[in-house]
C-alpha positions in Angstrom: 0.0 0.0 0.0 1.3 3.4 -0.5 1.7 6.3 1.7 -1.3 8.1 0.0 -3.7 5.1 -0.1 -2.5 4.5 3.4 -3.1 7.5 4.9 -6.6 8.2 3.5 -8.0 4.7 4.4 -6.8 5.9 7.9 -8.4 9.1 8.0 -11.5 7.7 6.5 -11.3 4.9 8.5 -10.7 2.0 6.4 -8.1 -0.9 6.2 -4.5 0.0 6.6 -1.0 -2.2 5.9 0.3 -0.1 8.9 -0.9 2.8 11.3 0.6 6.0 9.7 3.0 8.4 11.0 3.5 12.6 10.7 5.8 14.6 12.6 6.3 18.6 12.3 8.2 21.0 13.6 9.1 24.4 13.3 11.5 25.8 10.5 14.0 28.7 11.2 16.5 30.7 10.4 17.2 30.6 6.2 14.5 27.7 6.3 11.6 29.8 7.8 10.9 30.9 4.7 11.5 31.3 0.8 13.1 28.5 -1.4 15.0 27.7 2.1 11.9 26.7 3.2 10.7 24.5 0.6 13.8 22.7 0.4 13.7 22.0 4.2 10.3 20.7 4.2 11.5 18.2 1.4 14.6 16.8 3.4 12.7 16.1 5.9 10.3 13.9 4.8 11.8 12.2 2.2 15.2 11.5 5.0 12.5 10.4 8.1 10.1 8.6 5.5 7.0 9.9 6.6 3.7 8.7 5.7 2.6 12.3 5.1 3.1 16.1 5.3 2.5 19.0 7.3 3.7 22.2 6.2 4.1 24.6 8.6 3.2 28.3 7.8 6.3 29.9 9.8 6.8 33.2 8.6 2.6 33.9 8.6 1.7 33.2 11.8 0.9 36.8 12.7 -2.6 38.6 10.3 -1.1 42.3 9.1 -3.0 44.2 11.4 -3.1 48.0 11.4 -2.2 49.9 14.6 -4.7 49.3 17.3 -4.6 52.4 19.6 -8.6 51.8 20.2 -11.7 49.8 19.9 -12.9 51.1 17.0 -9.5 50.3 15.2 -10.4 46.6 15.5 -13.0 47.7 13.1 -11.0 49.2 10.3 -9.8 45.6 8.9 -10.8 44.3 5.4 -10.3 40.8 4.0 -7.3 40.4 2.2 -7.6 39.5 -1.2 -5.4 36.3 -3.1 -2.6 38.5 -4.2 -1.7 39.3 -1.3 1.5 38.5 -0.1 0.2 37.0 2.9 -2.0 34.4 0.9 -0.2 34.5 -2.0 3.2 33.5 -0.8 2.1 30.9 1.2 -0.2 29.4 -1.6 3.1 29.3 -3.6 5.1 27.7 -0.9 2.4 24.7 -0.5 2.5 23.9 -4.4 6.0 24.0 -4.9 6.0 21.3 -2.0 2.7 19.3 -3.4 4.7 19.8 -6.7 7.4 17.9 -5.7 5.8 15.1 -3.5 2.7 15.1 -3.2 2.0 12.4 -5.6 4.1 10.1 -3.1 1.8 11.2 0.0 -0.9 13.6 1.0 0.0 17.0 1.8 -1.7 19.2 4.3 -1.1 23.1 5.6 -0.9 25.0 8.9 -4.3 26.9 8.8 -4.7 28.8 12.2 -8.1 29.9 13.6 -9.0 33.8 13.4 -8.7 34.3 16.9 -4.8 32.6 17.1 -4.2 34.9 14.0 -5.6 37.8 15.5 -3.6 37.4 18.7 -0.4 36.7 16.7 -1.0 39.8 14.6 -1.7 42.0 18.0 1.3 40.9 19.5 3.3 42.3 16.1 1.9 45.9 16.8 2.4 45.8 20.5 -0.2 44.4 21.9 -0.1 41.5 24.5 -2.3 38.6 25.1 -4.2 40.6 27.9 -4.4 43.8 25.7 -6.5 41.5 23.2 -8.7 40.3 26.1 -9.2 43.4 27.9 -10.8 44.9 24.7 -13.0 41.9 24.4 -14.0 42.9 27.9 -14.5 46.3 27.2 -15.9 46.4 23.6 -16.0 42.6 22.3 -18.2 43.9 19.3 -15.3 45.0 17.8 -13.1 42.4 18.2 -15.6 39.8 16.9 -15.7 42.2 13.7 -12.4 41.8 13.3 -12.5 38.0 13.8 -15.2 38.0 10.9 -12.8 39.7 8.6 -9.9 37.5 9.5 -12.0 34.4 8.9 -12.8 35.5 5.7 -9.6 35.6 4.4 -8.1 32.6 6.4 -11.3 30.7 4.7 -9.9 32.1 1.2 -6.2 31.1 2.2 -7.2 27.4 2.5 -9.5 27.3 -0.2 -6.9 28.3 -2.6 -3.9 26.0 -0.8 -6.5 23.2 -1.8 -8.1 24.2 -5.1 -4.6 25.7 -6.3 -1.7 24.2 -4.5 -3.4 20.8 -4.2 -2.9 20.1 -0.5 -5.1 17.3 0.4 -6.5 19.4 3.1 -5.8 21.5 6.1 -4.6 21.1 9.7 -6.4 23.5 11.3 -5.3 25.1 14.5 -7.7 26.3 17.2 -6.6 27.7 20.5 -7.6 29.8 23.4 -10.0 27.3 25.1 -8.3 27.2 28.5 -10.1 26.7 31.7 -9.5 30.5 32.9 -9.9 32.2 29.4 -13.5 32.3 29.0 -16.6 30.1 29.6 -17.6 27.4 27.2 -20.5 29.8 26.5 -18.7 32.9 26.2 -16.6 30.9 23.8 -19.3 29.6 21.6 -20.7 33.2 21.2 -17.5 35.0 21.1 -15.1 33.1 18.9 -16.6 29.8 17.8 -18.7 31.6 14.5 -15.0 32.4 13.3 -14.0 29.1 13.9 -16.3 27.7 12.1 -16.8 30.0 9.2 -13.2 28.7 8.4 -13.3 25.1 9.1 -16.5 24.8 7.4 -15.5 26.4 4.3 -12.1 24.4 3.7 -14.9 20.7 4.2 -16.3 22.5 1.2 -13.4 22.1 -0.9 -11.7 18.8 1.3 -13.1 16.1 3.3 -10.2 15.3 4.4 -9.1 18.4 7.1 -8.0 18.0 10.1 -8.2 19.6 13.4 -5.4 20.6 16.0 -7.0 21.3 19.4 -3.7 22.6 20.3 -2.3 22.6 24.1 -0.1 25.2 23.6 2.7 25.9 26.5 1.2 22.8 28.5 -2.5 24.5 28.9 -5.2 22.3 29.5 -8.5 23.2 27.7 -11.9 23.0 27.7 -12.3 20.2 24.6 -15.9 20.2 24.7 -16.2 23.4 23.0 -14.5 22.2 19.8 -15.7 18.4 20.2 -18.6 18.8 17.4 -16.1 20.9 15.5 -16.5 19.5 11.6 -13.0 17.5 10.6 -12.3 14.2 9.2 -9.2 14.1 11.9 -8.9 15.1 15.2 -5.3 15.8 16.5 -5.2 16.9 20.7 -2.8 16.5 23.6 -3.4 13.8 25.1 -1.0 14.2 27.8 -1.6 17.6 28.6 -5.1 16.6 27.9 -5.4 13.4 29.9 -7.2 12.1 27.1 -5.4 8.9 25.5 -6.2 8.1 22.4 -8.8 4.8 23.2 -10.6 6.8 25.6 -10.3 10.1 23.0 -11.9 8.3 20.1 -15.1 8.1 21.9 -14.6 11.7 22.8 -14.5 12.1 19.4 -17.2 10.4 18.3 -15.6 7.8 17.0 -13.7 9.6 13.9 -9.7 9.0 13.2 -7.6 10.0 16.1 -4.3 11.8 14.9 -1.2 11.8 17.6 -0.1 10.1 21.0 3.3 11.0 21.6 4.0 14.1 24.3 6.0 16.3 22.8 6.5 19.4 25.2 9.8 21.4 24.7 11.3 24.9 25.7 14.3 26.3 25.9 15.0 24.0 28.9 13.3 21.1 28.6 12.1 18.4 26.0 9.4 16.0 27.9 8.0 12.6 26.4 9.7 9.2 25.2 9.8 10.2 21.7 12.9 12.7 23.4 13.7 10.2 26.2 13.3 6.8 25.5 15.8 4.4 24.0 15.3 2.8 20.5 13.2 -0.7 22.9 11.2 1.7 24.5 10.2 4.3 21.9 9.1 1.2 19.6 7.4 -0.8 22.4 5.4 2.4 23.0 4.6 3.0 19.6 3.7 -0.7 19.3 1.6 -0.4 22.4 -0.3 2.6 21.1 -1.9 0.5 18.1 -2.5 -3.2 19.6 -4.5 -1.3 22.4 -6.4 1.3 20.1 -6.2 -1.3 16.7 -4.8 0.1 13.7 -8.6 1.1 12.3 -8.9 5.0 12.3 -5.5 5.8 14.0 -2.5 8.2 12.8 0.7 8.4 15.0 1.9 11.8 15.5 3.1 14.2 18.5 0.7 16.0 20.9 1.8 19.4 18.9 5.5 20.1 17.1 8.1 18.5 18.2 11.6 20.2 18.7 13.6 21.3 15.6 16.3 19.5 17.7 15.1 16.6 18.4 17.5 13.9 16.1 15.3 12.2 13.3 16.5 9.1 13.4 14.4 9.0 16.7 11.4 9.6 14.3 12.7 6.5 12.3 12.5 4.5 15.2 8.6 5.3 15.6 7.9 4.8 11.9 9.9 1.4 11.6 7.5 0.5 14.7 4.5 1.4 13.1 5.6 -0.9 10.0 6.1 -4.0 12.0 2.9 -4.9 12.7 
């Protein structure tokens, strides 16, 4: 079976030779962006042998945001359109990689939720995390105008990386659902719609996204607000989650679970086998995972990115696993 065939019977839950496996981590540096980039994205896979790719949209993480000095700036936003650099450049950046390989697996891009764009882009012009909050405090109208406006072009940026680059889909980020950020139903009325307006339009041009409920910086969250979120895939952290992925699957009402390995680093530590463990106890892990979930609807993968540093042949360790039974 090859790595595409494989790794579409897993996500629409059909029968697999062997459990997939997808690692990603961040690019820097000269590889952050450009032809740099695109080369680096390339040695990786093809050197670790994965079963497919993630690109990752370093370099685009934050949306171009004007100045905000006030509430009513959040209001002065416009979609972008699909010349601009900010779609346009990473649109090229995903072809050139499905260009190259994505007729040897499936290929799928870093799409992050208006709100973790917005936040990114208010943290480029100054603002910090609590700046973004404190105006949804004190004037959340306008914030959620902005979101609207962000999820309209985030909703054209992965159309087009389907329809034009040919990714197979997109890995869809959502974030801000911790315990002490808002309630579950000041979530569903204050960011959710953007959420969704995105999500929803990318299952109009894929059925085959998935979605990232991403524990960033070891934060639990609230999962039920994203757990009737539309995706073929559903990708969380199951340590920081304390969700494995047997009991997650009926979390997740019963679609393809996507990860299993903690993958926690800083700039001090790097926490989970897949850093840790020798060669015997990173494979009888990753052996583990599939005889106690069975290899129906299950892709290997980290909790999140794992450490640029991190040496690959540890990744070659899990994948030889995976292919053994």
């Amino acid at each position: 079976m090859d790595k595409r065939t494989r790794v579409l019977n897993a996500m629409n839950k059909k029968e697999v030779d062997h459990v997939p496996v997808g690692f990603w981590f961040h690019f820097a540096g000269e590889e952050a962006s450009g032809e740099g980039c695109i080369k680096a994205h390339l040695k990786y896979y093809r050197e670790t042998d994965l079963d497919f790719v993630k690109i990752m949209c370093d370099g685009y993480f934050p949306y171009p945001l004007p100045e905000i000095r006030e509430a009513a700036d959040w209001k002065t936003l416009q979609p972008l359109t699909a010349d601009h650099p900010f779609i346009r450049e990473q649109v090229e950046r995903a072809k050139a990689i499905v260009d190259d390989i994505g007729k040897e697996r499936c290929v799928f891009y870093n799409v992050f939720a208006p709100f973790s764009s917005l936040r990114f882009g208010a943290e480029a012009v100054g603002l910090s995390d609590a700046d973004v909050m404190e105006y949804i405090r004190t004037d959340k109208n306008a914030v959620m105008q902005a979101l609207d406006v962000i999820a309209q072009t985030n909703a054209l940026l992965a159309e087009l990386l389907i329809t034009e680059a040919g990714c197979d889909g997109v890995y869809y980020c959502v974030q801000g659902g911790e315990y002490d950020r808002f309630t579950p139903e000041e979530y569903r009325k204050i960011i959710t719609p953007s959420d969704l307006y995105v999500l929803e339009h990318a299952n109009r041009y894929s059925e085959n996204n998935i979605i990232h409920m991403c524990g960033w910086a070891g934060n639990r969250n609230q999962l039920a607000i994203w757990q009737d979120y539309p995706a073929k895939v559903v990708n969380w952290a199951v340590f920081v989650e304390g969700l494995s992925l047997d009991a997650g699957r009926y979390f997740i009402g019963g679609r393809t679970s996507l990860g299993g390995f903690e993958t926690h680093w800083d700039e001090h530590t790097q926490q989970g086998i897949i850093y840790t463990g020798t060669k015997e106890e990173v494979q009888k892990y990753t052996t583990d995972m599939i005889l106690n979930h069975g290899k129906i609807g299950l892709m290997l993968g980290g909790d999140c990115t794992i450490d640029a540093k991190l040496d690959w042949e540890r990744i070659r360790w899990v994948v030889e696993a995976a292919r053994s039974i």
